[in-house]
VONUGU-547489 format. One line per 8 residues: number of its first residue (from 0); their letters; for each residue x negated, y negated, z negated of N, C-alpha, C. Coordinates in steps of 0.2 Angstrom, whole numbers. Each point is the difference from the previous one (the first is absolute). Layout:
# residues N
NUM> a> X/Y/Z/X/Y/Z/X/Y/Z | ...
END
This chain:
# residues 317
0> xxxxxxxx> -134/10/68/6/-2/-2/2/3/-7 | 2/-3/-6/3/2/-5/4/7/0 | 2/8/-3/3/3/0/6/-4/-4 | 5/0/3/7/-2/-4/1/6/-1 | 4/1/-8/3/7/-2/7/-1/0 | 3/5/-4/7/-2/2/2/-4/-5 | 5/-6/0/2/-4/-5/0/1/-6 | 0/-5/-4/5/2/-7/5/-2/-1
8> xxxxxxxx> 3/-4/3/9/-5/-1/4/6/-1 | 0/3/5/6/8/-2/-4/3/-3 | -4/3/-2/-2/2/-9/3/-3/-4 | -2/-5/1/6/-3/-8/4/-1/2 | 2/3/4/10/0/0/1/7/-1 | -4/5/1/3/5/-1/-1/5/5 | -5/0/4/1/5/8/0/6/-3 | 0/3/7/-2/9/0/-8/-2/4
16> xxxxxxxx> -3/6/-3/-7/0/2/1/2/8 | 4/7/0/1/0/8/8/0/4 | 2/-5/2/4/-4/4/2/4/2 | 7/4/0/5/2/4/-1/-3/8 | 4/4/6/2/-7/6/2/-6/-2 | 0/-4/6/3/-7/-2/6/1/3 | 6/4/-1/5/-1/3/7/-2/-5 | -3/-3/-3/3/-6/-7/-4/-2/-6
24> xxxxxxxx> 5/-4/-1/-7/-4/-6/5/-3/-3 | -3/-2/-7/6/0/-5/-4/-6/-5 | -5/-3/2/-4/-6/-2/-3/-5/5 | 1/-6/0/-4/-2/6/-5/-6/-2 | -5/-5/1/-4/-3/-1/5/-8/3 | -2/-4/-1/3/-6/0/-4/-6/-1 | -1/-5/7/-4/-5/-1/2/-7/-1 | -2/-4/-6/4/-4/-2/-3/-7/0
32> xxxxxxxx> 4/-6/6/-6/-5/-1/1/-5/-6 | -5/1/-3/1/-4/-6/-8/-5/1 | 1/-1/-6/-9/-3/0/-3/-1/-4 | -4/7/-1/-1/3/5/4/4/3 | -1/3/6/5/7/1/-1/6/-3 | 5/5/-2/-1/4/-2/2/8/1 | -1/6/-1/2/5/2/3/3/-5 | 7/3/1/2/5/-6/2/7/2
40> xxxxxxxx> 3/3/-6/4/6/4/7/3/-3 | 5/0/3/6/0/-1/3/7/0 | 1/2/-3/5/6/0/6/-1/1 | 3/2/7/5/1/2/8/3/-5 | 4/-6/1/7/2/-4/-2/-1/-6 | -3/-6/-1/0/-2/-9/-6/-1/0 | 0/-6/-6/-6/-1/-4/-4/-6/3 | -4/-3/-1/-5/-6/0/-6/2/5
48> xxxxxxxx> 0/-4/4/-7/2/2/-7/-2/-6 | -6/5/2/-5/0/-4/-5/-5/4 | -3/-3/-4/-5/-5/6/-9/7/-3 | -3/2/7/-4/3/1/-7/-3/2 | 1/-7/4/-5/-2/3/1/-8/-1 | -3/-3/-2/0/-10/2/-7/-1/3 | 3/-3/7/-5/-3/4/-4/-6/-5 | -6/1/1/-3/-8/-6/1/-7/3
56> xxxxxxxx> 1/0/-5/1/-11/3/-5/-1/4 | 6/-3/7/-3/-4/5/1/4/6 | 1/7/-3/-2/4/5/7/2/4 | 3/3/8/5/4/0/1/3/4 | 4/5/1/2/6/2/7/0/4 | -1/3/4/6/-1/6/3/8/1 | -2/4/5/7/7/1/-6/7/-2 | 5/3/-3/-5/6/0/4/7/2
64> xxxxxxxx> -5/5/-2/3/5/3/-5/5/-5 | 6/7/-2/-4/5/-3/-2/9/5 | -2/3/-3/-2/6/2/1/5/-3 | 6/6/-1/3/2/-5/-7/5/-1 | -3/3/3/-4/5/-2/-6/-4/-2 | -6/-4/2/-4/-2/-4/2/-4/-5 | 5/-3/0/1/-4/-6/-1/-5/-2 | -2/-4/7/-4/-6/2/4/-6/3
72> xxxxxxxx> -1/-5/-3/5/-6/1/-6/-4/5 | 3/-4/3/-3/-2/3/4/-7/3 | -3/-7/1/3/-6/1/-5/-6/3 | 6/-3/2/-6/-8/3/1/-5/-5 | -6/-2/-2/-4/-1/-4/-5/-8/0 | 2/-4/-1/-3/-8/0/-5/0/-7 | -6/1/0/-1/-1/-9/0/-7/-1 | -1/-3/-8/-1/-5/-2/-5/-4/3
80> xxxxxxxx> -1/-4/4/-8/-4/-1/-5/-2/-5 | -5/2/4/-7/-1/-5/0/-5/-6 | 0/-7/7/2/-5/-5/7/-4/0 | 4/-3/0/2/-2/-1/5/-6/5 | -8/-3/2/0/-5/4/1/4/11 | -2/6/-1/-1/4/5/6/1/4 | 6/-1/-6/7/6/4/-1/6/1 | 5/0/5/2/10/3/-2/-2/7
88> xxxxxxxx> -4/5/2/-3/-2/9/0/8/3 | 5/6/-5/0/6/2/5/5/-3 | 2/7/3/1/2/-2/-2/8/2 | 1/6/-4/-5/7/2/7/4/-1 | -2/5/2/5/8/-1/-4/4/-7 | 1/-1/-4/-4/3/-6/3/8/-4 | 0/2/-4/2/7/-2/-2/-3/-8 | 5/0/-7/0/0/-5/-4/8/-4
96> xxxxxxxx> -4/-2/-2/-6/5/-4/2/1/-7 | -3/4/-4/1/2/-6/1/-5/-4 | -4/-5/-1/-3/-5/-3/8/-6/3 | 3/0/2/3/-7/3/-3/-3/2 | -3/1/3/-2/-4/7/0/1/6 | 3/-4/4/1/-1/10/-7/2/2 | -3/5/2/-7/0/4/4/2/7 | -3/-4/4/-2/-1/8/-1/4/3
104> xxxxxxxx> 6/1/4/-3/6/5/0/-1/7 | 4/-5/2/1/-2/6/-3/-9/0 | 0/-2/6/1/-6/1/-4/-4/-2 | -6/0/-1/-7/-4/-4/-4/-5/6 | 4/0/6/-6/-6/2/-2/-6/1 | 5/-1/-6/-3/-9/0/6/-6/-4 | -2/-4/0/4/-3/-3/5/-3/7 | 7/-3/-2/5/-1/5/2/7/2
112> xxxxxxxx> 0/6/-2/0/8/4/8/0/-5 | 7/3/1/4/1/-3/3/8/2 | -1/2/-4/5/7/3/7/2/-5 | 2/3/2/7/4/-1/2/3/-1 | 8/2/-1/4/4/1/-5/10/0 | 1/1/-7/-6/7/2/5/6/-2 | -3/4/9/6/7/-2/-4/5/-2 | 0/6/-3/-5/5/0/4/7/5
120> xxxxxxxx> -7/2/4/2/7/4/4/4/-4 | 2/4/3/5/7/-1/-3/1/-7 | -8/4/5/-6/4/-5/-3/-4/-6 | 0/-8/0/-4/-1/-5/-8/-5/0 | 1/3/10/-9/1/2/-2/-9/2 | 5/-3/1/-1/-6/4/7/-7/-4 | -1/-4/-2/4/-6/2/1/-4/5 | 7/-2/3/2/-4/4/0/-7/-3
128> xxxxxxxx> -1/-5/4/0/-6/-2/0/-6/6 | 3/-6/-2/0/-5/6/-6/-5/-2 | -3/-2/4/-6/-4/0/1/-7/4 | -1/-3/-2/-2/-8/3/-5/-4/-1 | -1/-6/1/-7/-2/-2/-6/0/3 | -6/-3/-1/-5/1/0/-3/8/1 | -1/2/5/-4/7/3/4/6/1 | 8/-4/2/5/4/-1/3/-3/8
136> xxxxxxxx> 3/-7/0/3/2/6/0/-10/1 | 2/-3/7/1/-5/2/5/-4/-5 | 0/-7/0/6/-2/-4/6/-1/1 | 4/4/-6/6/2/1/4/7/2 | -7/4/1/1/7/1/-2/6/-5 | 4/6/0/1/3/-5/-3/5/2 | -5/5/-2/-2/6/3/1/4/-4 | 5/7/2/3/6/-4/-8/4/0
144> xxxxxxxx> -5/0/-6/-4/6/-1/0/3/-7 | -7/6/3/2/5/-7/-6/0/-3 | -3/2/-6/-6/4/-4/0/5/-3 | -6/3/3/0/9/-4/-3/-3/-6 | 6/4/-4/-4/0/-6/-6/3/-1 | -3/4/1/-6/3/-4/-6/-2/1 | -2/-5/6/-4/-4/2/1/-9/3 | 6/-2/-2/1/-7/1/0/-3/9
152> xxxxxxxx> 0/6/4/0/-2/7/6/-5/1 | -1/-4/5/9/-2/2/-1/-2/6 | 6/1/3/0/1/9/7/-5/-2 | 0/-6/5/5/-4/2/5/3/8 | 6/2/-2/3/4/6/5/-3/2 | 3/-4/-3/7/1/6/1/-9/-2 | -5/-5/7/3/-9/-2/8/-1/-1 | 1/-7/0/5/-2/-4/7/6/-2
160> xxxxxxxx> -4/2/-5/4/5/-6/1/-2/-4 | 5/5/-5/2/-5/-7/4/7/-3 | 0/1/-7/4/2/-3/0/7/0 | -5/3/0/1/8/1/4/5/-3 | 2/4/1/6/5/-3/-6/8/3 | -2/5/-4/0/6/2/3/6/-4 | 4/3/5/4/6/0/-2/5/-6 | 3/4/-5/-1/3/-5/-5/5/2
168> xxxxxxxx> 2/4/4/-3/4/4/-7/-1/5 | 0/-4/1/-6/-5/4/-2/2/7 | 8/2/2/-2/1/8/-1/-6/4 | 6/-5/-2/0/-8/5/-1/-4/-7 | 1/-6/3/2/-7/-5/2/-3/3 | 1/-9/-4/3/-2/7/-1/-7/-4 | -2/-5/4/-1/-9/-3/6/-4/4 | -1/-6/-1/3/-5/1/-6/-4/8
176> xxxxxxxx> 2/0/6/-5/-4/4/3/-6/1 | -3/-5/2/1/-5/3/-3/-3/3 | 3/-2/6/-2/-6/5/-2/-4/-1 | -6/-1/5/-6/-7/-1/5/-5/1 | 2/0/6/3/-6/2/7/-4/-2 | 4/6/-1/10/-1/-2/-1/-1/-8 | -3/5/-2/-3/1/-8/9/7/-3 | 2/0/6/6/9/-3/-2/4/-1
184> xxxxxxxx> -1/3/-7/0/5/-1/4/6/0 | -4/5/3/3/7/1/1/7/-5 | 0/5/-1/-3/3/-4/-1/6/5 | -5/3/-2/-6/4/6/1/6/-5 | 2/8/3/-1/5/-2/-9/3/4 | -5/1/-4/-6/2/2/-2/8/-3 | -7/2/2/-1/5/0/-5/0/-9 | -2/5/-1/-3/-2/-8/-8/-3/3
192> xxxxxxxx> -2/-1/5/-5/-3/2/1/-9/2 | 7/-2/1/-2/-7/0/3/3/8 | 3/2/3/1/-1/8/7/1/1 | 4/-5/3/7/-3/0/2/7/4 | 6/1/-2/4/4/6/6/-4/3 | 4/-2/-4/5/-4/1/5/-5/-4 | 1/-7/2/3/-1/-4/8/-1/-2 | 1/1/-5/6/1/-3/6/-5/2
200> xxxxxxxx> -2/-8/-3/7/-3/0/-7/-8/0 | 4/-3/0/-4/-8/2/4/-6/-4 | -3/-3/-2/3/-6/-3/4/-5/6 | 0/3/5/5/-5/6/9/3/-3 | -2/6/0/8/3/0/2/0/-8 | -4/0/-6/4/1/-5/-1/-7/-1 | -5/-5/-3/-3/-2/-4/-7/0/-2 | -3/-6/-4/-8/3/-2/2/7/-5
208> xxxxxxxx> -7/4/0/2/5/-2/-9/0/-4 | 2/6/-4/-5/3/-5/-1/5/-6 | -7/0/-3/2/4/-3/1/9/1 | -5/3/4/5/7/-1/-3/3/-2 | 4/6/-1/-2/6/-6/4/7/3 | -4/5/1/5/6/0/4/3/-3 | 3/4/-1/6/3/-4/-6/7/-2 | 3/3/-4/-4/4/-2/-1/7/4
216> xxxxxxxx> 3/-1/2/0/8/7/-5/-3/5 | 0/-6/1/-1/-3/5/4/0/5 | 6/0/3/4/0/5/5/-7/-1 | -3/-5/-3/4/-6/1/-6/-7/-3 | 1/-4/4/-4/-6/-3/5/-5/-2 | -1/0/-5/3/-7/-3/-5/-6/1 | 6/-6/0/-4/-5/0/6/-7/0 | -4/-7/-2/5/-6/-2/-1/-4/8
224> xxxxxxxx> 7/-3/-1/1/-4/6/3/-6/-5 | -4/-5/2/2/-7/-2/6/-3/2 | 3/-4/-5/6/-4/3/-3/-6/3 | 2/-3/4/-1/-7/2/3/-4/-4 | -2/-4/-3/5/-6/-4/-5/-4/-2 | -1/-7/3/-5/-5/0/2/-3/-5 | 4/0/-5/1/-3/-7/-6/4/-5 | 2/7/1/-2/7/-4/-9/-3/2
232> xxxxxxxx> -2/2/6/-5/-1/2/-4/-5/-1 | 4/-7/0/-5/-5/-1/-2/0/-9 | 5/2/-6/2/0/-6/-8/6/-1 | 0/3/2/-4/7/-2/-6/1/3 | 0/-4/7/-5/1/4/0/6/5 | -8/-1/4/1/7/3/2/6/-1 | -5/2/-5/2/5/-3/3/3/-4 | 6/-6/-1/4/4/-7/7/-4/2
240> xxxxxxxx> 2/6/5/5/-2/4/6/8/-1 | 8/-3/2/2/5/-3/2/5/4 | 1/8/-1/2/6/5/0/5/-3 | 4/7/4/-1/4/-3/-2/6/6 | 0/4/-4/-5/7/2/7/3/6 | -7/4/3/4/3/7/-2/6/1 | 0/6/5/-1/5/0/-2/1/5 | -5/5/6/3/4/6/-2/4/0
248> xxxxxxxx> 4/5/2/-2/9/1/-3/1/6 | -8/2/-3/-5/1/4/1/4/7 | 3/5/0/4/4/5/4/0/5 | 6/-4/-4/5/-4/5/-2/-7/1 | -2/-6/-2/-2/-5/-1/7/-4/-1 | 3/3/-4/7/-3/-3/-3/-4/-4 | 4/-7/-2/0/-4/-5/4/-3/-3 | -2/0/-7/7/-2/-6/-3/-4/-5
256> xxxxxxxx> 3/-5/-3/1/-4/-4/0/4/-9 | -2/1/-2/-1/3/-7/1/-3/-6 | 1/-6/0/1/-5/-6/0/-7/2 | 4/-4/-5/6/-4/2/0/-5/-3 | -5/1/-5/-1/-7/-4/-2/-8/2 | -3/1/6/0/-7/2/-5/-5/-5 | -8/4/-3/-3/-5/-5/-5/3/2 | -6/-5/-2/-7/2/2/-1/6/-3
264> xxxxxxxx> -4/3/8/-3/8/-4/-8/-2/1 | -3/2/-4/-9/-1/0/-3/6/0 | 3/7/-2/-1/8/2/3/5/-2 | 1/4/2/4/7/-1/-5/6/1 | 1/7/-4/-1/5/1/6/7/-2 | -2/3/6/6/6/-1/-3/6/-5 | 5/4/-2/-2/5/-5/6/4/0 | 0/7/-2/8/3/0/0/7/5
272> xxxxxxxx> -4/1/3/-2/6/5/6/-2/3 | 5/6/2/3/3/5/6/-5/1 | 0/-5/-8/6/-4/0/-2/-5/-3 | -5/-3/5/-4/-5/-3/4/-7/-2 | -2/-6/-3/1/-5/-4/-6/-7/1 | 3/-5/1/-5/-6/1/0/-2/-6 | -5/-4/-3/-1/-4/-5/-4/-5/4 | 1/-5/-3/2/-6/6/-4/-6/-7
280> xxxxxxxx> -4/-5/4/-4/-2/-9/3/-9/4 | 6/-2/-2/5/-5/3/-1/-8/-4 | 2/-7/1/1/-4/-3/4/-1/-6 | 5/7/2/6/1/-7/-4/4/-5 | -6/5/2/-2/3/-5/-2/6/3 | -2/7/-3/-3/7/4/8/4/-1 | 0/2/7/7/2/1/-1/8/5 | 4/5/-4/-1/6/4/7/0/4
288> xxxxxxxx> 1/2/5/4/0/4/1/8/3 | 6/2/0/2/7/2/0/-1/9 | -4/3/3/2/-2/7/5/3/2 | 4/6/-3/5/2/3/6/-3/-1 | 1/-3/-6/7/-3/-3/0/-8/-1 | -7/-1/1/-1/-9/1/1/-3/-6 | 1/5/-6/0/-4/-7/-7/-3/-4 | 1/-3/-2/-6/-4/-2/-1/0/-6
296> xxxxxxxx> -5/2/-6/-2/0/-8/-6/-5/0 | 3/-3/-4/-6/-4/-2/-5/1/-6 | -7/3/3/-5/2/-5/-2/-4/-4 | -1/-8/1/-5/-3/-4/2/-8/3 | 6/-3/-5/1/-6/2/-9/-6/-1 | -1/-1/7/-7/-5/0/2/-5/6 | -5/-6/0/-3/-2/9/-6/0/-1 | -2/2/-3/-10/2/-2/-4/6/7
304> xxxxxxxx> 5/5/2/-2/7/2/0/-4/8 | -5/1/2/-3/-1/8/-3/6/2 | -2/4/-2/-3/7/3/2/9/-4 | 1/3/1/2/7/-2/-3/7/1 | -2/4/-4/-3/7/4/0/5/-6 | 2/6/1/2/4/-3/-7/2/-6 | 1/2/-6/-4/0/-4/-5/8/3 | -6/0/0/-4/3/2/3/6/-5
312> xxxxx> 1/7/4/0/7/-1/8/0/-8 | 3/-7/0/5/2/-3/8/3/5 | -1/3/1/5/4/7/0/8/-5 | 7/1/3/4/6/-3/4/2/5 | 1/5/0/6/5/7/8/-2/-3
END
């Protein structure tokens, strides 16, 4: 397998060579579907976003996720086809390289293989990822796996999974599981190995549900609960239905509503340590959100941004 080095997108924004903690960030990356789609980097409280990456015509890019210490972005990734006449018959978990290019690190078995949603461990050492498709799982089933990076292993661990969240600290994570047969999704608190301990809250009692991410301490999982509104739904489709973000304290299993907007959320990340803050990447635009006071700034009026994740090693105390 290729060594990937650390990016250059945050080089030319400006990084630190060596990354303070991540327990705030002050720049975040920003994925925009255009066409092609493209990746930028925004400086929080003002200013333009920077476009740092365009997917090549044909090709697209769906959720990504960064790694403050290595520096390494990483996304699901459909390339361009060969020719023309062929289409898209897949997609991979890749890692953006010096040069701009998506190289493959996950998910290569074949054509019809799609994978996802990619989280990276604590350390750095493994990406999470949802797999479907060909050499992955039955049709219509979603199987929560991981890859060591150093050698491209991948082990398929936890069936109909979807959406992985891991914990700052990398003791637990937690996904989204769903039922073969009802098709309700729950959200599962698990071990940093893929093994369920318990689940949190269920789409029976709030609503469909998704999307989660920890807080920065890790002591609360936020995540979106959908409205029901079959006007909204049928207008937007499945997945671009509207909700807002929720909360439980992992402790007490208390739950709360955290934002109020009522418009499609497509992803959120927290930032802010002790007093953390959502930035929310919405239909009205990228929106950071005070969770203590519920006020709402709009960073970057768009409806382009579908994905979000902190710019690699730009964090500051």
């Amino acid at each position: 397998m290729k060594r990937i080095s650390p990016i250059v997108l945050c080089l030319l924004a400006g990084c630190a060579v060596d990354p303070p903690p991540r327990d705030w960030a002050d720049r975040a990356l920003l994925l925009h579907e255009r066409g092609p789609p493209v990746v930028t980097a925004l400086e929080l409280g003002g200013g333009e976003p920077t476009t740092v990456f365009e997917v090549p015509s044909l090709g697209f890019a769906y959720e990504l996720d960064s790694h403050p210490m290595s520096r390494q972005l990483a996304m699901a990734y459909t390339p361009p086809p060969k020719a023309a006449e062929d289409g898209w018959d897949r997609s991979f978990i890749g890692l953006l390289d010096d040069g701009g290019v998506v190289q493959p690190v996950a998910c290569e078995l074949g054509a019809d293989t799609w994978c996802f949603y990619p989280q990276w461990s604590a350390d750095g050492s493994h990406l999470w990822f949802v797999g479907t498709g060909e050499g992955y799982a039955s049709e219509g089933e979603h199987v929560l796996s991981r890859v060591r990076i150093a050698d491209g292993v991948e082990e398929q661990l936890v069936p109909w999974a979807t959406e992985p969240a891991v914990s700052p600290a990398g003791e637990v994570m937690a996904w989204v599981a769903v039922d073969s047969d009802s098709g309700v999704r729950s959200l599962v608190l698990g071990t940093s190995e893929g093994e369920a301990l318990r689940t949190l809250v269920s789409s029976e009692s709030l609503g469909d549900l998704g999307r989660p991410v920890f807080s920065p301490d890790g002591a609360m999982l936020y995540f979106v609960v959908l409205v029901d509104d079959p006007s909204e739904s049928a207008l937007h489709g499945l997945h671009d239905r509207p909700g807002d973000w929720w909360r439980i304290d992992l402790d007490s299993d208390e739950v709360e509503q955290v934002s109020f907007s009522g418009t499609i959320q497509y992803d959120g990340v927290l930032g802010g340590g002790d007093d953390p803050w959502l930035m929310m990447a919405t239909r009205e635009g990228v929106v950071r959100l005070d969770t203590a006071t519920g006020e709402e700034v709009v960073e970057l009026q768009t409806r382009e941004v579908r994905a979000l994740t902190w710019c690699p090693s730009l964090t500051s105390r």
